[in-house]
Gaussian input, Z-matrix of N, CA and C with variables (Angstrom, degrees):
# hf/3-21g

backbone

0 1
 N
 C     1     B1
 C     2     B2     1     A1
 N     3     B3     2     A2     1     D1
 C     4     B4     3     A3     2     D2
 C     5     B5     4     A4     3     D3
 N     6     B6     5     A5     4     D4
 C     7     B7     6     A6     5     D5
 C     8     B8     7     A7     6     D6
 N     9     B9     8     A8     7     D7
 C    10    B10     9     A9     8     D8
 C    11    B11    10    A10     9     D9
 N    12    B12    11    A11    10    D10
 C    13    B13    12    A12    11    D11
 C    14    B14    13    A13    12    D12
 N    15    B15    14    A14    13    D13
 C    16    B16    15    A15    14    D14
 C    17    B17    16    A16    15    D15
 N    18    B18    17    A17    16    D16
 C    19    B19    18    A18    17    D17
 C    20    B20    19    A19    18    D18
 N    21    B21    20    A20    19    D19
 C    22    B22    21    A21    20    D20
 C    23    B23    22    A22    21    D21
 N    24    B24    23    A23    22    D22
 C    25    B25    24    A24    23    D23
 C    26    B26    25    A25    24    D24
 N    27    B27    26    A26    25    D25
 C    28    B28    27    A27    26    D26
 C    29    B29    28    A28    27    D27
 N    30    B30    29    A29    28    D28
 C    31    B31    30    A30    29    D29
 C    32    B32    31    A31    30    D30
 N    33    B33    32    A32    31    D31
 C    34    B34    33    A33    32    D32
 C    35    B35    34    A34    33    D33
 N    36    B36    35    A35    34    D34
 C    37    B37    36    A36    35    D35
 C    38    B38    37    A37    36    D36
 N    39    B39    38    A38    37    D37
 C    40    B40    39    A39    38    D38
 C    41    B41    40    A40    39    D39
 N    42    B42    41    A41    40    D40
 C    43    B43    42    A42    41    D41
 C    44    B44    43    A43    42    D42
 N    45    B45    44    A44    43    D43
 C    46    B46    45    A45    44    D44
 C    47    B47    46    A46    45    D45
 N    48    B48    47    A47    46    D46
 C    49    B49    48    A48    47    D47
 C    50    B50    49    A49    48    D48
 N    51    B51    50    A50    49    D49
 C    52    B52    51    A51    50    D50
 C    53    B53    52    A52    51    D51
 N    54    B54    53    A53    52    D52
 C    55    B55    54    A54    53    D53
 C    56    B56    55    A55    54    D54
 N    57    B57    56    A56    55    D55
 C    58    B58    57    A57    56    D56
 C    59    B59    58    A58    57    D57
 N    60    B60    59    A59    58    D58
 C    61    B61    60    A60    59    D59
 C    62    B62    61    A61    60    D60
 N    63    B63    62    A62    61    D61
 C    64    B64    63    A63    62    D62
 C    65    B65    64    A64    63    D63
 N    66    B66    65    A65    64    D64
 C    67    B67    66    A66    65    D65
 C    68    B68    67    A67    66    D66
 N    69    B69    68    A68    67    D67
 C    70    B70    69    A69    68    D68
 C    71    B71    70    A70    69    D69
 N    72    B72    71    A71    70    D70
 C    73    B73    72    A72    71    D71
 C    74    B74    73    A73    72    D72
 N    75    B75    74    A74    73    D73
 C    76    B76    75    A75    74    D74
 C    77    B77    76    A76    75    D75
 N    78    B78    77    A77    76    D76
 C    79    B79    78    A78    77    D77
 C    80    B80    79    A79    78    D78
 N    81    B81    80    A80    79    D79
 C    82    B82    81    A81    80    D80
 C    83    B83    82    A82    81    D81
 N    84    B84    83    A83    82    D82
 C    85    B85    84    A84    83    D83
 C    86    B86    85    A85    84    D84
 N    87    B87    86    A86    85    D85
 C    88    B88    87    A87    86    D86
 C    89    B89    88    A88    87    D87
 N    90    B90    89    A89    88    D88
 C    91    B91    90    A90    89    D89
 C    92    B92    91    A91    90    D90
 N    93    B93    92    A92    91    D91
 C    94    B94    93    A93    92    D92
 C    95    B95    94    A94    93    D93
 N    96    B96    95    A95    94    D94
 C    97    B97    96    A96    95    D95
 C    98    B98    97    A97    96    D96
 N    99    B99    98    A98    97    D97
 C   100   B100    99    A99    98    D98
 C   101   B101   100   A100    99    D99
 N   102   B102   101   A101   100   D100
 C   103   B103   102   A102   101   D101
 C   104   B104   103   A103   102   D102
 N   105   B105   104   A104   103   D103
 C   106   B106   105   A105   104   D104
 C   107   B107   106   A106   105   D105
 N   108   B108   107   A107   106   D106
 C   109   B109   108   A108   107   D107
 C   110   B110   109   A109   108   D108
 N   111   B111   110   A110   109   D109
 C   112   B112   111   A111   110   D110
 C   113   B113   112   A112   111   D111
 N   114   B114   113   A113   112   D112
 C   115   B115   114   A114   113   D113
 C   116   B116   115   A115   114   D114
 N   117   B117   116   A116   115   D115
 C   118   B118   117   A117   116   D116
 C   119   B119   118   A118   117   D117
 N   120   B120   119   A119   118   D118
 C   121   B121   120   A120   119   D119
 C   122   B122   121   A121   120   D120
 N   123   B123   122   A122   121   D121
 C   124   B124   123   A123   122   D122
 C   125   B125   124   A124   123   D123
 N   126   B126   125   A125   124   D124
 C   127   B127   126   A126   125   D125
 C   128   B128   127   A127   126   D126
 N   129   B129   128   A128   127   D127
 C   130   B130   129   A129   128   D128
 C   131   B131   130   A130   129   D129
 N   132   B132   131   A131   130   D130
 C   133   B133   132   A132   131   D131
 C   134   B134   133   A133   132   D132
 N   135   B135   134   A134   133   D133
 C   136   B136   135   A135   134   D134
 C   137   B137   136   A136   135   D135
 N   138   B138   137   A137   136   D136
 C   139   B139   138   A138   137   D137
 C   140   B140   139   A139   138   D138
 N   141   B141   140   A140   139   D139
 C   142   B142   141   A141   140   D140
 C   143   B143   142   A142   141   D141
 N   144   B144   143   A143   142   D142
 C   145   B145   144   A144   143   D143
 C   146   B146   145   A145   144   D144
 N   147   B147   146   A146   145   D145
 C   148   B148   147   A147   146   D146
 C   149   B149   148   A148   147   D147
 N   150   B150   149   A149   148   D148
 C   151   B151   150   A150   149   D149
 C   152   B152   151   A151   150   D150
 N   153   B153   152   A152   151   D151
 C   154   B154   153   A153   152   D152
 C   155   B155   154   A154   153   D153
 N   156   B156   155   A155   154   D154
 C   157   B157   156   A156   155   D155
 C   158   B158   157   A157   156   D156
 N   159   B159   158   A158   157   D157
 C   160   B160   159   A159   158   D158
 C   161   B161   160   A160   159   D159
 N   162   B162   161   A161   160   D160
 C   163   B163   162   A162   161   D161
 C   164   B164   163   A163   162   D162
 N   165   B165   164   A164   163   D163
 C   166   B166   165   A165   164   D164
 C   167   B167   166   A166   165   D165
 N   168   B168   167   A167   166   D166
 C   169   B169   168   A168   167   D167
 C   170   B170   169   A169   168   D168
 N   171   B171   170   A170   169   D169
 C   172   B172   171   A171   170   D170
 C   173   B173   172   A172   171   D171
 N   174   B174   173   A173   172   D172
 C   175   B175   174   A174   173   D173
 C   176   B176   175   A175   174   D174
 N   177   B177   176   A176   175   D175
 C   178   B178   177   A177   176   D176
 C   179   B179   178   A178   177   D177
 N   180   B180   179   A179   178   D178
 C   181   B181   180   A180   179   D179
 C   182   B182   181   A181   180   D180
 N   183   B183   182   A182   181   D181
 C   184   B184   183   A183   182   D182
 C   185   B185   184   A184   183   D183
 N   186   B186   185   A185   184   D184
 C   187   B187   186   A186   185   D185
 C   188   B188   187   A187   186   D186
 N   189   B189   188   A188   187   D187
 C   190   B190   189   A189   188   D188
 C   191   B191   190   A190   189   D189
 N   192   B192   191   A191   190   D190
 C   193   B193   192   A192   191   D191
 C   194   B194   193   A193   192   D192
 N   195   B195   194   A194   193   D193
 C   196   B196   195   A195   194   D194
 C   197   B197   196   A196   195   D195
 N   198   B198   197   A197   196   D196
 C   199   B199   198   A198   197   D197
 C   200   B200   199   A199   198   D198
 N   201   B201   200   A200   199   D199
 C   202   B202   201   A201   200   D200
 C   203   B203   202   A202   201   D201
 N   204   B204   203   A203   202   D202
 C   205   B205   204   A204   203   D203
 C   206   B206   205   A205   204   D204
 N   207   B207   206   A206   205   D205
 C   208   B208   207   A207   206   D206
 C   209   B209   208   A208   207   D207
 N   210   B210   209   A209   208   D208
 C   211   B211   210   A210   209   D209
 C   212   B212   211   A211   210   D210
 N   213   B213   212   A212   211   D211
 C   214   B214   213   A213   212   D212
 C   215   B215   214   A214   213   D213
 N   216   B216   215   A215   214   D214
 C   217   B217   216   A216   215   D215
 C   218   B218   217   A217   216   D216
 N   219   B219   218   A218   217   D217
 C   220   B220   219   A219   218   D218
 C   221   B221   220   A220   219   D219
 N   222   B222   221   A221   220   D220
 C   223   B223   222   A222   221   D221
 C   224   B224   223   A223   222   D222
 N   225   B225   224   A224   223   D223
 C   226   B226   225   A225   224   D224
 C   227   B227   226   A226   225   D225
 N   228   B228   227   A227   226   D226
 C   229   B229   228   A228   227   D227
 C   230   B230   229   A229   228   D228
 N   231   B231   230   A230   229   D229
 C   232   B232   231   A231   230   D230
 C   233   B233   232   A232   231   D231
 N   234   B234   233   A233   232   D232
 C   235   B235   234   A234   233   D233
 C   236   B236   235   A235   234   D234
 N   237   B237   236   A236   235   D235
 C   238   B238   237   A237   236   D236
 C   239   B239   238   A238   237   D237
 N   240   B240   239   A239   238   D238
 C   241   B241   240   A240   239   D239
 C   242   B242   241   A241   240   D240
 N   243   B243   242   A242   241   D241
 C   244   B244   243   A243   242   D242
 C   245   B245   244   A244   243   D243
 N   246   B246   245   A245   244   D244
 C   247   B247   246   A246   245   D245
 C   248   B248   247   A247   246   D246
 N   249   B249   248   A248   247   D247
 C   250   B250   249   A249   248   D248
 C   251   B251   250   A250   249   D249
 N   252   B252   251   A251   250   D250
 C   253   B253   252   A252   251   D251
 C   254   B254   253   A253   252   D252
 N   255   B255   254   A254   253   D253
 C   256   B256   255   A255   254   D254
 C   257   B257   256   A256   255   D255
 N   258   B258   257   A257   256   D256
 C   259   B259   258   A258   257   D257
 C   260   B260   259   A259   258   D258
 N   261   B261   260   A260   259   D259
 C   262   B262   261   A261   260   D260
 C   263   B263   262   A262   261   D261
 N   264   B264   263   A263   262   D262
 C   265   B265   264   A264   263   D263
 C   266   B266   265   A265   264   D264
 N   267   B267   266   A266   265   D265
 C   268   B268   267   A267   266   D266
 C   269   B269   268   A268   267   D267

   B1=1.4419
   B2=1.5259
   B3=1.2051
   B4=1.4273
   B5=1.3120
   B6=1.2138
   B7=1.5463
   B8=1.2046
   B9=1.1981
   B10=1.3329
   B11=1.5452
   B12=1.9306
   B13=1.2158
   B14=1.9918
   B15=0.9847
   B16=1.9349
   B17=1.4481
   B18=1.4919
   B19=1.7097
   B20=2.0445
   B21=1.2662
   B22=1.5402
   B23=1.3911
   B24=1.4996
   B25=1.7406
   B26=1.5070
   B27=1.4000
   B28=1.6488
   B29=1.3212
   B30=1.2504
   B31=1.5737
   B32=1.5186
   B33=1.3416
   B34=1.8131
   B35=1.6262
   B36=1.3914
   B37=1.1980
   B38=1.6603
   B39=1.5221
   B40=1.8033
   B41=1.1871
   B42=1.2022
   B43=1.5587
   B44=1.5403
   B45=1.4145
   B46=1.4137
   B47=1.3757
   B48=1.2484
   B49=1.6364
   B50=1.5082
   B51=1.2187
   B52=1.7332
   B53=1.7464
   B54=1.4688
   B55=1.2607
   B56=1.9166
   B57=1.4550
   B58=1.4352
   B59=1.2370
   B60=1.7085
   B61=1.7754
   B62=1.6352
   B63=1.6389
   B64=1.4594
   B65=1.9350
   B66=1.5150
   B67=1.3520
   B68=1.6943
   B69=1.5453
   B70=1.6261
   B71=1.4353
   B72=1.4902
   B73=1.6939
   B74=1.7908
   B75=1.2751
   B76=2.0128
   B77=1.2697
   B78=0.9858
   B79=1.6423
   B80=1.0583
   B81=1.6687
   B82=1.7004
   B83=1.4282
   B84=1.1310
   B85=1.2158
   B86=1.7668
   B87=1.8977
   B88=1.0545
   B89=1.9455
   B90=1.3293
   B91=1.8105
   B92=1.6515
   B93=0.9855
   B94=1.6819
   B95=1.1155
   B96=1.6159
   B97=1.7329
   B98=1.5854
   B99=1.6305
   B100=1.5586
   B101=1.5101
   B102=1.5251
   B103=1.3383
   B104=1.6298
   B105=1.3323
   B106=1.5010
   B107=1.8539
   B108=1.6754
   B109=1.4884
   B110=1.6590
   B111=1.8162
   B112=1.3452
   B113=1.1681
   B114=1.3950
   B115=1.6355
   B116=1.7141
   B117=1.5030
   B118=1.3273
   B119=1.7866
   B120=0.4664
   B121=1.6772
   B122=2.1802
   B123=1.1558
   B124=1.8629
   B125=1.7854
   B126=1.3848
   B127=1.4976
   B128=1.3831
   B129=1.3317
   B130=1.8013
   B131=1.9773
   B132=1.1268
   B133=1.9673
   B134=1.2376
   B135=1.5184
   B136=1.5005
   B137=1.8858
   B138=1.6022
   B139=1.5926
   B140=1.1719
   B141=1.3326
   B142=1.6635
   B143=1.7868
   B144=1.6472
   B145=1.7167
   B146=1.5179
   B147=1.0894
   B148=1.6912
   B149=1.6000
   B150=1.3857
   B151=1.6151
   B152=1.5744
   B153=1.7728
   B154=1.3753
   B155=1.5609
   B156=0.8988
   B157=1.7581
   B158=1.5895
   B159=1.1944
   B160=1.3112
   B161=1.8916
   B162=1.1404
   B163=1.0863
   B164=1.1713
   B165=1.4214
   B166=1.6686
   B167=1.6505
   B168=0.9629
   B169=1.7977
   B170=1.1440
   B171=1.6257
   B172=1.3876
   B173=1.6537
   B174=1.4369
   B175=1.6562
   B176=1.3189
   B177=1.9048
   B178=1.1858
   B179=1.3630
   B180=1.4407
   B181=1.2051
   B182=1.6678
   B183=1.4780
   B184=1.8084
   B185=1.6505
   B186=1.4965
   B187=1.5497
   B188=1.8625
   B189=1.6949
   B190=1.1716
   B191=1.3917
   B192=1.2750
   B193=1.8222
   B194=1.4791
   B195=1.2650
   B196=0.8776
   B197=1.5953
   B198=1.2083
   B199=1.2778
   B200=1.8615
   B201=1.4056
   B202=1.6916
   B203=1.8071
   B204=1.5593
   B205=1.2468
   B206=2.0909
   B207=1.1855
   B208=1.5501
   B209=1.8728
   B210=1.5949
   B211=1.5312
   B212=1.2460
   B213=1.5890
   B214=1.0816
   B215=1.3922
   B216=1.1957
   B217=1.9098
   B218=0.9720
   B219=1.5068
   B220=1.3394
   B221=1.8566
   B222=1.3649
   B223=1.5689
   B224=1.8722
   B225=1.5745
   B226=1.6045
   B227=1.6132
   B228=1.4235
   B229=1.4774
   B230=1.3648
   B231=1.1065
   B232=1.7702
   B233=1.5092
   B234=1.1522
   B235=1.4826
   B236=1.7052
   B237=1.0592
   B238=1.5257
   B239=1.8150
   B240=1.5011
   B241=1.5959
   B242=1.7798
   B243=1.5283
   B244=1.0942
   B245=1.6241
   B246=1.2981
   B247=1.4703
   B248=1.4862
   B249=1.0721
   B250=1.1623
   B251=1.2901
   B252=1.3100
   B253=1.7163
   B254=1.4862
   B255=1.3755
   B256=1.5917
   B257=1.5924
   B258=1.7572
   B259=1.6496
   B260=1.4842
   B261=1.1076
   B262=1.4668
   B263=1.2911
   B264=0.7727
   B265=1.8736
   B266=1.4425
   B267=0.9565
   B268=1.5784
   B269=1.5812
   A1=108.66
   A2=115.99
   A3=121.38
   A4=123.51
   A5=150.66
   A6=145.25
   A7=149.45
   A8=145.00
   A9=112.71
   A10=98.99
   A11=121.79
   A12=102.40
   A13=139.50
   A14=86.77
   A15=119.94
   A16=85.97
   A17=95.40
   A18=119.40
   A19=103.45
   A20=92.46
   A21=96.83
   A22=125.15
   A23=105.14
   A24=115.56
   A25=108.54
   A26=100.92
   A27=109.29
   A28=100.53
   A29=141.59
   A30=115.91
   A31=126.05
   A32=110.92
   A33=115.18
   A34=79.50
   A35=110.90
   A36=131.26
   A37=123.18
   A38=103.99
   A39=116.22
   A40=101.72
   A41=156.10
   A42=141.58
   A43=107.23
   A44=93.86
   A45=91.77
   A46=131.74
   A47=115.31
   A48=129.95
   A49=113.54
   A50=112.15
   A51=100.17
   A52=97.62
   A53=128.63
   A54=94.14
   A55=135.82
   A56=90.56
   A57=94.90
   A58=139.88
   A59=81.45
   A60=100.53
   A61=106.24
   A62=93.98
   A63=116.99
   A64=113.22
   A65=111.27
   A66=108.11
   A67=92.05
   A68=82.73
   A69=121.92
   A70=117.07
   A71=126.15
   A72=112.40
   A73=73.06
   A74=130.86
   A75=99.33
   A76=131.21
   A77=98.72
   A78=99.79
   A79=136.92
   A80=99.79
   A81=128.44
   A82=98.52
   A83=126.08
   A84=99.57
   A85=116.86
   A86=105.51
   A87=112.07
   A88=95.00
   A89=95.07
   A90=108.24
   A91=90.08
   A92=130.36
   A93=116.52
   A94=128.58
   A95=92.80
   A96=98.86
   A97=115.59
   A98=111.95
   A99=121.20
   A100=115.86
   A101=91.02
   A102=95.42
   A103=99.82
   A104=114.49
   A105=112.60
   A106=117.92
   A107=86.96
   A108=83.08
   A109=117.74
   A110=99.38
   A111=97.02
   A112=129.00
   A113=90.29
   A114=97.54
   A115=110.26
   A116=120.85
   A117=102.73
   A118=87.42
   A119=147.59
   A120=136.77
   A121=97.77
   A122=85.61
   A123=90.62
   A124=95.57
   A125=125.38
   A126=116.71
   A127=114.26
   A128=88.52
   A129=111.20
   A130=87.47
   A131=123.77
   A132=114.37
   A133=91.35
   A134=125.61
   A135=107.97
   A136=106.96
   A137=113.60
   A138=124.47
   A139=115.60
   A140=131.74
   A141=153.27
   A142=99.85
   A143=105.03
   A144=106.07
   A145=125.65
   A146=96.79
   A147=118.84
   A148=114.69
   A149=106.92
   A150=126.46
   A151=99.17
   A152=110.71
   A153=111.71
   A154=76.42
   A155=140.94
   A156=142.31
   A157=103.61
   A158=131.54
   A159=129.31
   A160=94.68
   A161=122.96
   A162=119.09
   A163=124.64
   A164=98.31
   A165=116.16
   A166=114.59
   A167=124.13
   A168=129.30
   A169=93.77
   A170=130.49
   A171=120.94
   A172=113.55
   A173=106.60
   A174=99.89
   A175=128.97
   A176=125.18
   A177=128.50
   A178=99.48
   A179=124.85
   A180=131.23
   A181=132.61
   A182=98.19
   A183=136.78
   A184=55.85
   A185=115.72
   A186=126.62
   A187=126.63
   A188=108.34
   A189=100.93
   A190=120.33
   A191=126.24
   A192=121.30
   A193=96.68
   A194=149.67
   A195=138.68
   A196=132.08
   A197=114.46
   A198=124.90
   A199=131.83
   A200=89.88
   A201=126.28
   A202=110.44
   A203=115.83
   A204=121.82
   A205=89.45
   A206=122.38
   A207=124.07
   A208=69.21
   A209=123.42
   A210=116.25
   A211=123.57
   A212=119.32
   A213=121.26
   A214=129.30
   A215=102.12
   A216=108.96
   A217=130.11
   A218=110.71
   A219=140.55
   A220=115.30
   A221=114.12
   A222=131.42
   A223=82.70
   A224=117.36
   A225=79.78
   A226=127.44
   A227=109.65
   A228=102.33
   A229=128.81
   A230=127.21
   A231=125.86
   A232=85.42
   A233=135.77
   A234=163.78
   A235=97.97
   A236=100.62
   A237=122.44
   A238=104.57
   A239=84.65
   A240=113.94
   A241=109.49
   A242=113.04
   A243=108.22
   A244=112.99
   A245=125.66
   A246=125.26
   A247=109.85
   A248=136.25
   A249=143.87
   A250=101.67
   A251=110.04
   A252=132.08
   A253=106.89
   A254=105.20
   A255=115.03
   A256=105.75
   A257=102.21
   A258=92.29
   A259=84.08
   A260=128.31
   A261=140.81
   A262=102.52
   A263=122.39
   A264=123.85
   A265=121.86
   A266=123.73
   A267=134.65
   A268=93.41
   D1=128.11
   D2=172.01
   D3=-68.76
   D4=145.06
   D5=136.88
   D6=-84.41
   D7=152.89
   D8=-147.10
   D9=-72.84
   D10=-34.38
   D11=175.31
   D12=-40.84
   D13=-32.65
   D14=178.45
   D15=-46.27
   D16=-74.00
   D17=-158.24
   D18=-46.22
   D19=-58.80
   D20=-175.36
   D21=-67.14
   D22=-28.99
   D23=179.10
   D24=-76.99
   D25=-33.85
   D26=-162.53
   D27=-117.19
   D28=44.34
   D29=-178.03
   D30=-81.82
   D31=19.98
   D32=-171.14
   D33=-95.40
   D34=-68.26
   D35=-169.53
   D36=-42.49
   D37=-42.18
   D38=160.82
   D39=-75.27
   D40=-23.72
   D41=163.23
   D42=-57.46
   D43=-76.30
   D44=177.54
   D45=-19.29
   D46=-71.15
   D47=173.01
   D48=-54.65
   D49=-38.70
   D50=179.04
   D51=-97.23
   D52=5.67
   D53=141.38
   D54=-92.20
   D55=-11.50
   D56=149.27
   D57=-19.83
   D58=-45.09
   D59=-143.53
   D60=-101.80
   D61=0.66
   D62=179.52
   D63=69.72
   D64=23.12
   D65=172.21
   D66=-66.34
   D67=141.20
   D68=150.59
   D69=-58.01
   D70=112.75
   D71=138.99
   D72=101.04
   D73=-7.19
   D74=-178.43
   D75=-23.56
   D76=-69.67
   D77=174.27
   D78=-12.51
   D79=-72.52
   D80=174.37
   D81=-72.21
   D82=-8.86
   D83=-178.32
   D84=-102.30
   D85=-20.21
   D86=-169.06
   D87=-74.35
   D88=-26.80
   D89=-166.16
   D90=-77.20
   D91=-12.21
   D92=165.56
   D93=-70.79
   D94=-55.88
   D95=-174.23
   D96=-74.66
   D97=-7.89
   D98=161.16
   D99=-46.84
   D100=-54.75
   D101=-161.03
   D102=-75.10
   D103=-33.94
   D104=-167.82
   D105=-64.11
   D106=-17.81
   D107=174.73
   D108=-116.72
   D109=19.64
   D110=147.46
   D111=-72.48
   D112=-65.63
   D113=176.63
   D114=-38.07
   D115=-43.12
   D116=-157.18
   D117=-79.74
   D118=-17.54
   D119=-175.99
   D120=-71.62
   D121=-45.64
   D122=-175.12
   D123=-59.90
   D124=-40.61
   D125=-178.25
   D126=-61.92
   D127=-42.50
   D128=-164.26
   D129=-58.56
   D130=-59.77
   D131=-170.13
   D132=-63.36
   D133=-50.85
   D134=-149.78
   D135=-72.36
   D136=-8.88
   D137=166.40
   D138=-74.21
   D139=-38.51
   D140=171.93
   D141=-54.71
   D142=-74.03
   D143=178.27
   D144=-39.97
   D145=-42.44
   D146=178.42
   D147=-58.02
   D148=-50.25
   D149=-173.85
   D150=-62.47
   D151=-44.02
   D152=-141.51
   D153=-87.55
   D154=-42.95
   D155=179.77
   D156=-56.86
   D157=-29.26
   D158=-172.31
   D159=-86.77
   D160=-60.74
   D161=163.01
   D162=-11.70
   D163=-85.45
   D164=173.41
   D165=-46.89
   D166=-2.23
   D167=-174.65
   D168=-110.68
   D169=-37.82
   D170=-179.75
   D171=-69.63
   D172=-61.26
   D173=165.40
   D174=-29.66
   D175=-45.76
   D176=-166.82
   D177=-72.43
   D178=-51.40
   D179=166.05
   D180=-18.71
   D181=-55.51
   D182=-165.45
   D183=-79.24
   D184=-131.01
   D185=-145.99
   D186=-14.81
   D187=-41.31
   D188=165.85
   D189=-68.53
   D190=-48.14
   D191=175.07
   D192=-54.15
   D193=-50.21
   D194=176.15
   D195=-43.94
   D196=-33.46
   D197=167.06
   D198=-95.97
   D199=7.20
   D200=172.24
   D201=80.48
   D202=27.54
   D203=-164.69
   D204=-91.99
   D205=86.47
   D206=-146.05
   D207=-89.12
   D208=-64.47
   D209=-154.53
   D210=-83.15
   D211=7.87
   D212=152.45
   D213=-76.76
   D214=-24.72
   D215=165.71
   D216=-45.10
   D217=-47.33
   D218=163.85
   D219=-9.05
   D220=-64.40
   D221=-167.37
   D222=-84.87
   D223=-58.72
   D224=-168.22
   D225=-72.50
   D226=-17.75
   D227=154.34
   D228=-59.91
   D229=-37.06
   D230=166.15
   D231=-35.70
   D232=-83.76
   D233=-108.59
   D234=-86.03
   D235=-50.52
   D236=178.63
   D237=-45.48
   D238=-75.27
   D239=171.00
   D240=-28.77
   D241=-58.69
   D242=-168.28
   D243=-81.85
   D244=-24.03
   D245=159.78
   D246=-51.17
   D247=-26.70
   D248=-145.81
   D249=-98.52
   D250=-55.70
   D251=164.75
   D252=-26.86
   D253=-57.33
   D254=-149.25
   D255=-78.62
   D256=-3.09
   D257=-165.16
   D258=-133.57
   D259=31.95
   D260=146.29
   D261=-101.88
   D262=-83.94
   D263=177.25
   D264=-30.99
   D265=-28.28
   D266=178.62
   D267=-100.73

């Protein structure tokens, strides 16, 4: 079984062998799952940034209620809310 590391380090070399192996379409197919696990690596940071920003809104949050600042929370919960949105929706 291949992996995508295999696939990406070695891709002359995974052609090669699965044309050996007489797969159909290699190419296009090795050039798919490239791309498919670009993109998923590009989701995968832009899910990480999002989290680490939601984080960071929860802390500011935690410290202002903590210090009895109740209506300043207010804007970073909107804020919170809408990071939150974006990694529900996706």
């Amino acid at each position: 079984m291949l992996t995508i590391k295999q696939i990406t380090e070695n891709t002359e070399a995974v052609l090669r062998g699965l044309e050996k192996k007489h797969f159909k379409n290699a190419k296009e197919t090795i050039d798919q799952v490239i791309a498919l696990n670009d993109k998923r690596r590009s989701t995968q940071n832009e899910l990480d940034k999002n989290l680490a920003e939601v984080n960071s809104l929860s802390r500011t949050i935690g410290q202002l209620m903590k210090e009895g600042k109740k209506e300043e929370t207010i804007y970073y919960i909107r804020d919170s809310k809408l990071y939150i949105k974006k990694i529900v929706v996706k």
